[in-house]
C-alpha positions in Angstrom: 8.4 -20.0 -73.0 4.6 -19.8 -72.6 5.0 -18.5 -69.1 7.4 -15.7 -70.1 5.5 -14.5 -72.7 2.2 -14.0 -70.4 4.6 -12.4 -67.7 5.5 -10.1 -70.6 2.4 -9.0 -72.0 1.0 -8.3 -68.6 3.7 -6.2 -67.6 3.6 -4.3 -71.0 -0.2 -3.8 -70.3 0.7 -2.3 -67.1 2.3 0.1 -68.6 -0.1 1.0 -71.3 -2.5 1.3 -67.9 0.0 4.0 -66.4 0.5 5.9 -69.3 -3.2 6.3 -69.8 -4.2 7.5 -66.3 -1.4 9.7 -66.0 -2.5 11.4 -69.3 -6.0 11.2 -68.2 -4.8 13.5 -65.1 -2.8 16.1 -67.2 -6.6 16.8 -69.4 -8.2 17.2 -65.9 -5.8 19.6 -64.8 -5.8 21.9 -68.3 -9.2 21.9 -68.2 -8.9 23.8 -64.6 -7.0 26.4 -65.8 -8.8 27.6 -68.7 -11.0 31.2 -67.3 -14.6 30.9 -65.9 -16.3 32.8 -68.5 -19.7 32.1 -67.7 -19.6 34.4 -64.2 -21.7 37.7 -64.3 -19.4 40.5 -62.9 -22.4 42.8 -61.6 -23.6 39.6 -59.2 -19.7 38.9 -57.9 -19.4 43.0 -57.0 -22.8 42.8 -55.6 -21.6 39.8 -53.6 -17.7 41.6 -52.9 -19.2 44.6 -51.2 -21.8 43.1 -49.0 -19.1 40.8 -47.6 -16.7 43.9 -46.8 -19.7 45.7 -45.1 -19.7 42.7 -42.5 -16.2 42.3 -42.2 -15.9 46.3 -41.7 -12.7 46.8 -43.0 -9.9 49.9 -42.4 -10.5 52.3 -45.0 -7.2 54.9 -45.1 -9.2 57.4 -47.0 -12.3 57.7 -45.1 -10.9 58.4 -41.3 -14.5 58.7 -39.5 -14.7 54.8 -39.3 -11.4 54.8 -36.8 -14.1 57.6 -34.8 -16.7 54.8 -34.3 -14.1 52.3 -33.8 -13.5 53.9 -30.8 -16.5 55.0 -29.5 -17.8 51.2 -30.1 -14.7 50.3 -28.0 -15.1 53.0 -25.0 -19.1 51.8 -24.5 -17.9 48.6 -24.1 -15.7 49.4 -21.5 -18.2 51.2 -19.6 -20.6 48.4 -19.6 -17.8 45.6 -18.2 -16.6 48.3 -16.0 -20.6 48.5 -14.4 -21.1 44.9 -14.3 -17.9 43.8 -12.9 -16.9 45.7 -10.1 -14.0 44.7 -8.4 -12.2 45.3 -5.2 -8.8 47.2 -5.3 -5.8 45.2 -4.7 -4.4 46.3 -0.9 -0.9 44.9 -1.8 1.8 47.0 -3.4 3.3 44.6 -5.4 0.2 43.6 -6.9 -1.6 47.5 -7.1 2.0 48.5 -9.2 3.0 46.1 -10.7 5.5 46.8 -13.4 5.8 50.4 -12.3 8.3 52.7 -10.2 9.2 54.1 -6.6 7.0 57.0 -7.2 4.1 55.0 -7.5 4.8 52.9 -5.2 5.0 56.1 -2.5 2.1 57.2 -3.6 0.0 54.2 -3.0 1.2 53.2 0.4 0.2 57.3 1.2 -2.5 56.8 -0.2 -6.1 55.3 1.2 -6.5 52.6 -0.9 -3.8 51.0 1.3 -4.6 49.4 4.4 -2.0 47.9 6.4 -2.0 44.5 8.1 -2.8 44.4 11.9 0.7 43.8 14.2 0.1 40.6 16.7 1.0 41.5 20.1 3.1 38.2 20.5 5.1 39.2 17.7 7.0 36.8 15.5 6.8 32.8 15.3 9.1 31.1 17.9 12.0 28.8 17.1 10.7 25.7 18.9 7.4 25.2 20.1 6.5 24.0 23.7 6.4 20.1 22.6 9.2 20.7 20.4 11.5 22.1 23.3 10.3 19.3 25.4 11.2 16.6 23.1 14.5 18.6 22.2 15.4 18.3 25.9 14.4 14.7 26.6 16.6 12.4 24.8 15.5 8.9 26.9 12.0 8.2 26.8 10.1 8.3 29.7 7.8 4.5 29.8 6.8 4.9 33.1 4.2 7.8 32.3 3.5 5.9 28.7 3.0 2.3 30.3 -0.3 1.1 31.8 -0.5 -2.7 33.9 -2.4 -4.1 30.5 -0.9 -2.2 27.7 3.1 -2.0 27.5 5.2 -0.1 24.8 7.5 -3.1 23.6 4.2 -5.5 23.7 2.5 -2.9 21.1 5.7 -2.6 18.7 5.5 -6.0 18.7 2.0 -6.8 18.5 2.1 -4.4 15.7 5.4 -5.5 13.9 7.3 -2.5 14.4 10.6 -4.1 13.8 12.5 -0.6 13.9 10.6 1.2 16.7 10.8 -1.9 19.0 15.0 -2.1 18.2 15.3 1.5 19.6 13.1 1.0 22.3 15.5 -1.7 23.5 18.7 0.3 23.6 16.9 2.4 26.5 17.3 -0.5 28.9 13.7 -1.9 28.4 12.9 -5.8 30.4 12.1 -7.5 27.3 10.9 -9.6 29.9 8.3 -7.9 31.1 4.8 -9.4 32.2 1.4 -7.3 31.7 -1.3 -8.0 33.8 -2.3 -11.9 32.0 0.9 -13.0 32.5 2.2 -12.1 28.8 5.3 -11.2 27.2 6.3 -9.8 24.2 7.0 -12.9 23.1 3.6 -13.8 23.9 2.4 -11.0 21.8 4.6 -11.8 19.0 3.4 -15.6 18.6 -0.4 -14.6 19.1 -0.5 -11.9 16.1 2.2 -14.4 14.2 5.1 -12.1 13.9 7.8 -14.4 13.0 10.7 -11.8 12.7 9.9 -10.1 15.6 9.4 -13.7 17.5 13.2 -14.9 16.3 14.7 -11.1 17.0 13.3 -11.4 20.5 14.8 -15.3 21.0 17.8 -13.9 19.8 17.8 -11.0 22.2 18.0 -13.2 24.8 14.1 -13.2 25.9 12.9 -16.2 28.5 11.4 -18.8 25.7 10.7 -21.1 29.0 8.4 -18.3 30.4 4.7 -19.5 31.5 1.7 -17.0 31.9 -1.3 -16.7 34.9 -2.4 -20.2 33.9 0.6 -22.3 33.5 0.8 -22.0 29.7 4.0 -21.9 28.1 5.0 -20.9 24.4 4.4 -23.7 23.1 0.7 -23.8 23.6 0.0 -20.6 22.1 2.0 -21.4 19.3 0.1 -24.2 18.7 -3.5 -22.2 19.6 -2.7 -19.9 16.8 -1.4 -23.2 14.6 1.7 -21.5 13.6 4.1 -24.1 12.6 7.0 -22.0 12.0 6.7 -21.2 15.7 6.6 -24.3 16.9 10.0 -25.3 14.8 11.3 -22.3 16.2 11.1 -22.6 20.0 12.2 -26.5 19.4 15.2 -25.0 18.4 15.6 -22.9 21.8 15.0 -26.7 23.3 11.1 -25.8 24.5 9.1 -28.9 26.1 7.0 -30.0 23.9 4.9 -32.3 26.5 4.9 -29.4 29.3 1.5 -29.3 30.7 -0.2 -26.1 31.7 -2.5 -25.6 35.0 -5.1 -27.9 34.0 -2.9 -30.5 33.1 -3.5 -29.7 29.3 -0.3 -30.4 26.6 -0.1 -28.5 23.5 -0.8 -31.8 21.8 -4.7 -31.5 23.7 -5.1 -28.3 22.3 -4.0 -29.2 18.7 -6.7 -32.1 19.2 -9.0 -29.2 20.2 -8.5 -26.8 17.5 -8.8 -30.5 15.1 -5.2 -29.6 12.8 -3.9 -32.6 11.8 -1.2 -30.6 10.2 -0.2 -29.3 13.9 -1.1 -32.7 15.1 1.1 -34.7 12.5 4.5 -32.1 13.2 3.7 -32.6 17.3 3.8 -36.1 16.7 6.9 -36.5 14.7 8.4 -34.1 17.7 8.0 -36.8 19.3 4.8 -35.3 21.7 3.4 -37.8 24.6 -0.1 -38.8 23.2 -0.8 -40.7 26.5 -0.2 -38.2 28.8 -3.6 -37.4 31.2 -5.0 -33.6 32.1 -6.9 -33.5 35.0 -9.6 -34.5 33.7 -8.1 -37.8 33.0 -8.5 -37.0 29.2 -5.8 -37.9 26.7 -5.8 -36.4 23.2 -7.4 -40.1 22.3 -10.2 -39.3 24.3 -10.9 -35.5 23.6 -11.0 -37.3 19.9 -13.9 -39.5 21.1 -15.8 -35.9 22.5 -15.2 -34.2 19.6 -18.3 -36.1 17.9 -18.5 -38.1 14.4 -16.8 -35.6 11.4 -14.7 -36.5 9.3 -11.6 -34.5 11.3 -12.3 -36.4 14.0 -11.4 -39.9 12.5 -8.5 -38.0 10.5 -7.4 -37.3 14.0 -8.1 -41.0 15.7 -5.6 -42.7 12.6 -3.1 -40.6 13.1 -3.0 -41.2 17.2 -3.3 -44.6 16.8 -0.2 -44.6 13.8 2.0 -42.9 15.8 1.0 -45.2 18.8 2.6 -48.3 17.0 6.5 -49.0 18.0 8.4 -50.4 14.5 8.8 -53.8 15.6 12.6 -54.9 15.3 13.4 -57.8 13.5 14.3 -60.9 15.1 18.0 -62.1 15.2 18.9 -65.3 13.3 22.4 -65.5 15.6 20.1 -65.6 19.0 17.8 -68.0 17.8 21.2 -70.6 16.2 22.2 -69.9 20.3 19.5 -71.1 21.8 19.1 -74.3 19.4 22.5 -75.0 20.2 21.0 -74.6 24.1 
């Protein structure tokens, strides 16, 4: 009960709070509209006519200030007409605009217009020179554009020009073809790791057993440029992994070389021939031993020497009853 009662006497004092500043506004306002009696009407004329004389208004019964009106206006008009002087429009369209035939007639007779100079040739041709020739040659012509180092298809793929190097095909192109190093554009596409263009070519039926100048197959530039996706990928097109180049080197001695373990570890599990020999006499043990004490190297020299173990089968409890009973 104690509770309502405060609730109610603070809302009834609310209201009492409303009521008084509402009619504390209303005596503000009345006292606002009661006349200003205390103004001195000699000092508000005073002040009236000084501000008409700067504001110069239009007085219908006194017609001389329409005259300087004017006269004000045509000075100024002179003076922008001295300081800006401009050159005459020499087009029709833009000296009459807005206006007739007549006055068109009359400016094109006239001497402000001056018409444009007629070229000898005449108008603009259909096709241009280079735009007949292309028009006319359908096939491209690679001989001209090919060079012993630099071939078109090896660019587009060197490049990654997917599209460009699909149209270039349907003319007939060897997607074989061998620049002067020995390289194809297969060659191209592994060194600048282009994997699309890499599996479009394998599936276009390019060599994947092709070897450059040196004896190096794909393989070994896959792995030069450790691209495990293109390793996986010419295992699938049943690549040698332990084919040795010129020198007797195996893509497994130039992982060891380039010190990958990643590349080294996935050559491994493909089963790659750690003992075979270059020329040298060199496995990929031994080019571990040159390589000099880092921690890379002995990374290396564990995982050789893991993979060198054979899983030892365990031994059979019926052969050894038979040979008891022996």
């Amino acid at each position: 009960m104690r509770k309502q009662r405060l609730i109610l006497a603070k809302r009834k004092g609310e209201r009492l709070l409303k009521k008084w500043n509402l009619i504390k506004n209303l005596k503000g306002k009345r006292k606002g509209w009661f006349p200003i009696r205390s103004v001195n009407l000699e000092d508000y004329q005073a002040f009236r006519e000084a501000k008409l004389a700067q504001l110069k208004p239009l007085v219908l019964g006194n017609p001389e200030s329409l005259k300087e009106e004017e006269k004000m206006k045509e000075e100024e008009v002179e003076v922008k007409e001295i300081v800006s002087e401009r050159v005459k429009g020499k087009h029709p369209r833009w000296a009459v605009y807005g206006r007739g035939l007549d006055d068109v007639r009359e400016f094109l007779n006239s001497e402000d217009y001056e018409p444009g100079e007629l070229k000898p040739e005449g108008k603009r041709k259909l096709f241009t020179k280079e735009e007949k020739v292309l028009l006319n040659k359908r096939v491209p012509d690679l001989a001209v554009a090919t060079s012993s180092k630099w071939l078109p298809l090896h660019t587009l793929a060197a490049s990654g020009e997917f599209h460009l190097m699909d149209a270039l095909l349907k003319h007939n192109v060897d997607i074989n073809a061998v620049d002067v190093n020995g390289w194809t554009a297969l060659h191209r596409a592994i060194l600048c790791k282009k994997q699309a263009i890499t599996s479009y070519l394998l599936r276009e039926s390019a060599d994947p057993f092709v070897r450059d100048a040196e004896g190096a197959t794909l393989m070994h530039y896959a792995v030069q440029t450790a691209s495990a996706p293109a390793i996986k990928l010419l295992l699938l097109y049943n690549v040698d992994i332990n084919l040795q180049d010129n020198d007797g080197w195996t893509p497994l001695h130039l992982a060891v070389q380039t010190q990958r373990t990643d590349i080294v570890k996935l050559l491994l599990i493909k089963r790659a021939d750690r003992m075979l020999k270059n020329k040298d006499g060199l496995t990929p043990l031994d080019l571990c031993l040159c390589s000099g004490r880092d921690t890379r190297t002995y990374e290396l020299i564990k995982l050789l020497k893991q993979f060198a173990k054979k899983p030892t089968s365990a031994p059979n409890p019926y052969n050894a009853s038979a040979s008891q009973l022996h």
